[in-house]
Backbone as numpy.savetxt, mean C-alpha at the origin, in Angstrom:
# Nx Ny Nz CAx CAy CAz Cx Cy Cz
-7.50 -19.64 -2.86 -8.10 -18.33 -2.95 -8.23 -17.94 -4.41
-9.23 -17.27 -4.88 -9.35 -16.40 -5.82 -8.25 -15.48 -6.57
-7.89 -15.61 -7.80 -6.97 -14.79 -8.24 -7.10 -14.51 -9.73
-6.53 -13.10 -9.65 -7.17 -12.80 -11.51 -6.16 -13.81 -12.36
-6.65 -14.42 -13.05 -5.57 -15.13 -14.05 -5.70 -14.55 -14.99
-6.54 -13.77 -15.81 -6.04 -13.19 -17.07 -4.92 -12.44 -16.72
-5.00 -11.38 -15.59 -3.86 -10.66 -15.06 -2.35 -11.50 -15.24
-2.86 -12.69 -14.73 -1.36 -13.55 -14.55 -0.32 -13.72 -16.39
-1.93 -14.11 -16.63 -1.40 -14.50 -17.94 -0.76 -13.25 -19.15
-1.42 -12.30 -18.91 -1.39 -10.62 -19.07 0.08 -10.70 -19.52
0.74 -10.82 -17.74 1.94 -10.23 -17.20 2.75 -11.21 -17.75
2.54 -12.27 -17.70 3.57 -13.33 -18.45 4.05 -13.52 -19.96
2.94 -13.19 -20.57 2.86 -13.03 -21.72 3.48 -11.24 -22.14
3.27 -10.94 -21.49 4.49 -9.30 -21.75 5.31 -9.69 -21.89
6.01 -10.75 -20.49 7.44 -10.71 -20.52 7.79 -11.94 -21.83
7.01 -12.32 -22.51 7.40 -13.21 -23.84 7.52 -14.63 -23.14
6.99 -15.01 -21.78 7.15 -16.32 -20.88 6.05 -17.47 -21.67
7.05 -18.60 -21.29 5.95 -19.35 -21.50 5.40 -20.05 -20.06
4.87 -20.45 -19.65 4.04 -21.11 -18.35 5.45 -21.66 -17.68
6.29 -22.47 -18.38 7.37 -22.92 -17.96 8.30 -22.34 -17.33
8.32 -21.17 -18.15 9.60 -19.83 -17.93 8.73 -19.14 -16.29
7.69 -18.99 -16.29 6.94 -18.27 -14.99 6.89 -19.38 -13.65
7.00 -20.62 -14.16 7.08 -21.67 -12.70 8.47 -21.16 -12.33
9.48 -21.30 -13.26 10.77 -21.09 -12.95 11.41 -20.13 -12.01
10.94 -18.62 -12.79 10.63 -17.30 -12.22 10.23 -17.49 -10.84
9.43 -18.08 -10.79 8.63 -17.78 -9.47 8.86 -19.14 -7.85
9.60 -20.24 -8.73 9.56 -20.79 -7.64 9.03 -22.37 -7.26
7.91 -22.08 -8.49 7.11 -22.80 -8.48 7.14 -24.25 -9.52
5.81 -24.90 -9.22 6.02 -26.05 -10.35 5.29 -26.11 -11.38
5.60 -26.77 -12.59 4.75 -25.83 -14.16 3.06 -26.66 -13.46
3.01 -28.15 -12.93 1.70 -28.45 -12.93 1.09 -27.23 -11.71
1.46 -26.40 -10.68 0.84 -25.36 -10.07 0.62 -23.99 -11.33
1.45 -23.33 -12.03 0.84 -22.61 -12.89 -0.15 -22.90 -13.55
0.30 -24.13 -14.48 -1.54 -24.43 -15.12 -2.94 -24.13 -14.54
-3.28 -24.77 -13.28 -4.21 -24.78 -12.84 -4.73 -22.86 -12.47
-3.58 -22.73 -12.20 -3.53 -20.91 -11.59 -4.07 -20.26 -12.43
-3.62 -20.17 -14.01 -4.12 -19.78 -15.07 -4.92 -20.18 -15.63
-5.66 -21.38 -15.37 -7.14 -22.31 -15.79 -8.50 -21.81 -14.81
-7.83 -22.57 -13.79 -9.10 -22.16 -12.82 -9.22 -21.13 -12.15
-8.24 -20.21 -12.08 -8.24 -18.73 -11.30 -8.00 -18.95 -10.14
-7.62 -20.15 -9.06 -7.44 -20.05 -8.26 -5.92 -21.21 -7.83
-5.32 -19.94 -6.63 -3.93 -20.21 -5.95 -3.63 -20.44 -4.35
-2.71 -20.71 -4.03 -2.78 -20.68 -2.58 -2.31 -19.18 -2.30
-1.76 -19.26 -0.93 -1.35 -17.67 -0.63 0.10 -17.89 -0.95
0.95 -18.30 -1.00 2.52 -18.92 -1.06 2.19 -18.66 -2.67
1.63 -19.48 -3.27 1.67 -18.91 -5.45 1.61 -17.58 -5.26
0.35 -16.71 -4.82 0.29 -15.91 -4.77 1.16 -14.84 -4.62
1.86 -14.95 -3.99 2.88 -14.29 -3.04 3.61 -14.20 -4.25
4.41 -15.48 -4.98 5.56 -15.72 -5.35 5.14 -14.98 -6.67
4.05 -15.23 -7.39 3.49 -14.57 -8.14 3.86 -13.24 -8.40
3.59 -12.42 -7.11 3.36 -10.73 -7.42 4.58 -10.74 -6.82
5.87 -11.09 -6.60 7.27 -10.87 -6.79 7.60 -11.42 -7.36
7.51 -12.32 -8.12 7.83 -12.32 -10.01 7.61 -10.91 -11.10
6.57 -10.46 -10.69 6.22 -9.52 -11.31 5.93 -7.98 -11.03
6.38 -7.95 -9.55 7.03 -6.76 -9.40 5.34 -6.36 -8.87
4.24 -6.66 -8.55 3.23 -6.12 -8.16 2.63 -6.59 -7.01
1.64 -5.88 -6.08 1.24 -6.27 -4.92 0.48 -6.94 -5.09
0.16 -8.15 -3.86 -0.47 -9.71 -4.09 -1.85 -9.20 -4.46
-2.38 -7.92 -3.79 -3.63 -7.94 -3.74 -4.53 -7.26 -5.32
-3.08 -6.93 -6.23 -3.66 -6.85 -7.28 -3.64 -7.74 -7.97
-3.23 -9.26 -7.84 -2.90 -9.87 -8.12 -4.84 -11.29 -8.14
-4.86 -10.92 -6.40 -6.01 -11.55 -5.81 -7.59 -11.34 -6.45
-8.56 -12.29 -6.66 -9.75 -11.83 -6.95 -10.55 -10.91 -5.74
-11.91 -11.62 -6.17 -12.51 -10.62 -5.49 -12.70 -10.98 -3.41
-12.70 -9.98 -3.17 -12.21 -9.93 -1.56 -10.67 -10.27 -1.10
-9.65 -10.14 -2.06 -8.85 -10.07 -1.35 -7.99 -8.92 -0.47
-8.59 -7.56 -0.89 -8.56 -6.74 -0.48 -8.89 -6.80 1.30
-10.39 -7.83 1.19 -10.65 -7.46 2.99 -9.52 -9.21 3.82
-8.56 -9.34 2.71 -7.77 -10.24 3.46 -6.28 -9.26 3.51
-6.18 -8.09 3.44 -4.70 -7.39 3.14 -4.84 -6.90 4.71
-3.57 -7.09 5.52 -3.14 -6.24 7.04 -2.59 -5.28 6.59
-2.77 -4.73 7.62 -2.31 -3.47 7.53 -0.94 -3.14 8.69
-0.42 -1.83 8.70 0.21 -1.64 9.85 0.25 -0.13 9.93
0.02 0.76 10.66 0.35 2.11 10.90 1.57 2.34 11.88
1.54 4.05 11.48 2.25 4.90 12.22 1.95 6.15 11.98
1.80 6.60 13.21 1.84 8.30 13.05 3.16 9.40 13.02
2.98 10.18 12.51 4.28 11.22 12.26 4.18 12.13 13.03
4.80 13.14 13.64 4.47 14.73 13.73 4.82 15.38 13.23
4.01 16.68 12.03 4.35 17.45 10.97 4.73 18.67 11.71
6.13 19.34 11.37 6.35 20.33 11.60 6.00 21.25 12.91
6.03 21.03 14.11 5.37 21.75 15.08 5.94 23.11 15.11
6.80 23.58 14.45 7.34 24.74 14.75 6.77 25.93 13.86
5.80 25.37 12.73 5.36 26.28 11.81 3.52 26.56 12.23
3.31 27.37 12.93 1.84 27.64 13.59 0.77 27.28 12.56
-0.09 27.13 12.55 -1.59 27.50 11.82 -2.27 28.64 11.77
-1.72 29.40 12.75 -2.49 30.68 13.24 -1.88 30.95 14.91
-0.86 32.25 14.44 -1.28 32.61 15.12 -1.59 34.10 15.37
-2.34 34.36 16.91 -2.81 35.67 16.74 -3.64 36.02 15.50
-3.76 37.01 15.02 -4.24 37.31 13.83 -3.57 37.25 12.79
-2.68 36.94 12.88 -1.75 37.00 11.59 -1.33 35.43 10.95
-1.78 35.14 9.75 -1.47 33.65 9.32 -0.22 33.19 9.30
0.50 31.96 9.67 1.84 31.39 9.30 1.49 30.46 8.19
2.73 30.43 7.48 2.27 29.15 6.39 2.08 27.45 6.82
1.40 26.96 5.91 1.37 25.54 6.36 1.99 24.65 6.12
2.52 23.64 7.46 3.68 23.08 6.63 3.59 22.44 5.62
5.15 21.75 5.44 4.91 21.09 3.84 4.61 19.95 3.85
2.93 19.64 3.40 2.23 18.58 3.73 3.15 17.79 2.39
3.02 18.10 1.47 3.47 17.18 0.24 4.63 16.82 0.71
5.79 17.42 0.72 7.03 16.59 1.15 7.22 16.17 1.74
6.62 16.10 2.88 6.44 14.74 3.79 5.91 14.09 3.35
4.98 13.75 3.00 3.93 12.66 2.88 4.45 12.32 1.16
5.30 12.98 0.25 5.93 12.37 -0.52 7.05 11.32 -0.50
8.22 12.12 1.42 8.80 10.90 1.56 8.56 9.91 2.13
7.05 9.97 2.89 6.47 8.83 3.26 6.48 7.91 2.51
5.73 8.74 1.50 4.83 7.34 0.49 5.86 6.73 -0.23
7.49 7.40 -0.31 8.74 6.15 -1.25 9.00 5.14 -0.48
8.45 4.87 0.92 8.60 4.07 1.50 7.07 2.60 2.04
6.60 3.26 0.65 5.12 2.94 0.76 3.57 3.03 1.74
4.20 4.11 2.35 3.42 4.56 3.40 1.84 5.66 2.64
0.94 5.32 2.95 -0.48 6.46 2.30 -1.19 6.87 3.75
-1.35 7.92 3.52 -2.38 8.74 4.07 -3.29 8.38 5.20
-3.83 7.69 6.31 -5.35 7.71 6.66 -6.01 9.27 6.48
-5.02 10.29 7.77 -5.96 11.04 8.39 -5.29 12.12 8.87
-5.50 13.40 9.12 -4.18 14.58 9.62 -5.03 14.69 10.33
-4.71 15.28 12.27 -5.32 15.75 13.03 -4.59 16.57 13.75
-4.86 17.66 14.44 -4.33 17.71 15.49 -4.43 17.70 16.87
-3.78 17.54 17.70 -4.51 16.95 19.10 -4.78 17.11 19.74
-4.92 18.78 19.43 -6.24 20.04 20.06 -7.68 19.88 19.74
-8.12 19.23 18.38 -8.80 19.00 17.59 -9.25 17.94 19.00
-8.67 17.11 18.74 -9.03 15.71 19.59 -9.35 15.48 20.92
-8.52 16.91 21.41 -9.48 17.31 22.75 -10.48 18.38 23.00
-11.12 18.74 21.83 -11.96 19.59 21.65 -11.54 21.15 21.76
-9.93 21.79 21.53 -9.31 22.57 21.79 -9.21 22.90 19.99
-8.99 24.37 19.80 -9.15 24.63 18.12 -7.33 25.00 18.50
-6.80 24.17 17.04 -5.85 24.38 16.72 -4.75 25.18 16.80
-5.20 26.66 17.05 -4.36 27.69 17.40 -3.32 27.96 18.32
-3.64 26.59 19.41 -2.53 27.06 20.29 -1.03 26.42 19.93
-1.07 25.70 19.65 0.52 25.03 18.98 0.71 24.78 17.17
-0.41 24.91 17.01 -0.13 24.85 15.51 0.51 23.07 14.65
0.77 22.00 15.69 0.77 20.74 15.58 -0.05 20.05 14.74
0.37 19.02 14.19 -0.37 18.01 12.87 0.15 17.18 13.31
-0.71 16.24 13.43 0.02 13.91 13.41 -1.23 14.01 12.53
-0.13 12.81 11.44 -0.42 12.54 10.41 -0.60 10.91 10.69
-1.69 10.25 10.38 -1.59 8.85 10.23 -1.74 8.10 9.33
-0.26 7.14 9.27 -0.46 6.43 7.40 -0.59 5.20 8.14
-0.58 4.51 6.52 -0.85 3.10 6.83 0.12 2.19 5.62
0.25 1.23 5.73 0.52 0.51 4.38 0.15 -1.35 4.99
0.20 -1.54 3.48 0.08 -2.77 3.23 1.16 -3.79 3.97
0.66 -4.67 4.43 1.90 -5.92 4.94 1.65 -7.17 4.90
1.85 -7.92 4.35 1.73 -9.60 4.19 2.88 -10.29 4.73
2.46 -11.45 5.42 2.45 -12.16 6.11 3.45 -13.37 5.14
């Protein structure tokens, strides 16, 4: 597969490595780095070992399309049901979208989509005041 090697070489060369010192690091054998950093291209196993050498995800790691090779995995949450959206005429506050979805994301979890599931049955929000939140993150194989 495709992979940025200036990136590789970038990151190696920060850490003051020489090609030798990064097979080591990583797992690997110095004749697999060469080629990695010559021809731009790795298997998924370099790859891998690669962006946990260096502390970054494979797919920043990957050229172009490796993005439409990254799985995914979700889960939905339920935000706060006890804090309304509305009700009656009088506004309640909204819950606290950031702190949730701040301690989501230390666990590497982002965003898709907030709904609620009045919304989804064509019912407007007002009667429970409910949010599911759906994230997603990255997962390799």
């Amino acid at each position: 597969m495709r992979i940025n090697a200036a990136l590789v070489r970038e990151l190696r060369e920060e850490r003051s490595w020489l090609q030798d010192d990064l097979a080591i690091a990583a797992g690997l054998d110095l004749r697999t780095i060469q080629p990695i950093e010559r021809q731009a291209v790795a298997s998924l196993q370099s790859l891998k070992a690669l962006a946990a050498v260096f502390d970054v995800d494979a797919s920043d790691l990957g050229g172009e399309g490796a993005a439409a090779r990254t799985r995914y995995e979700y889960k939905t949450i339920e935000i706060d049901p006890a804090t309304g959206f509305l009700t009656g005429l009088k506004r309640q506050p909204l819950p606290n979208f950031a702190g949730v979805l701040n301690r989501e994301g230390e666990d590497g979890w982002q965003l898709v989509q907030i709904l609620t599931p009045e919304l989804a049955q064509g019912v407007w929000a007002a009667k429970s005041g409910r949010f599911v939140a759906l994230l997603q993150r990255s997962k390799f194989d």
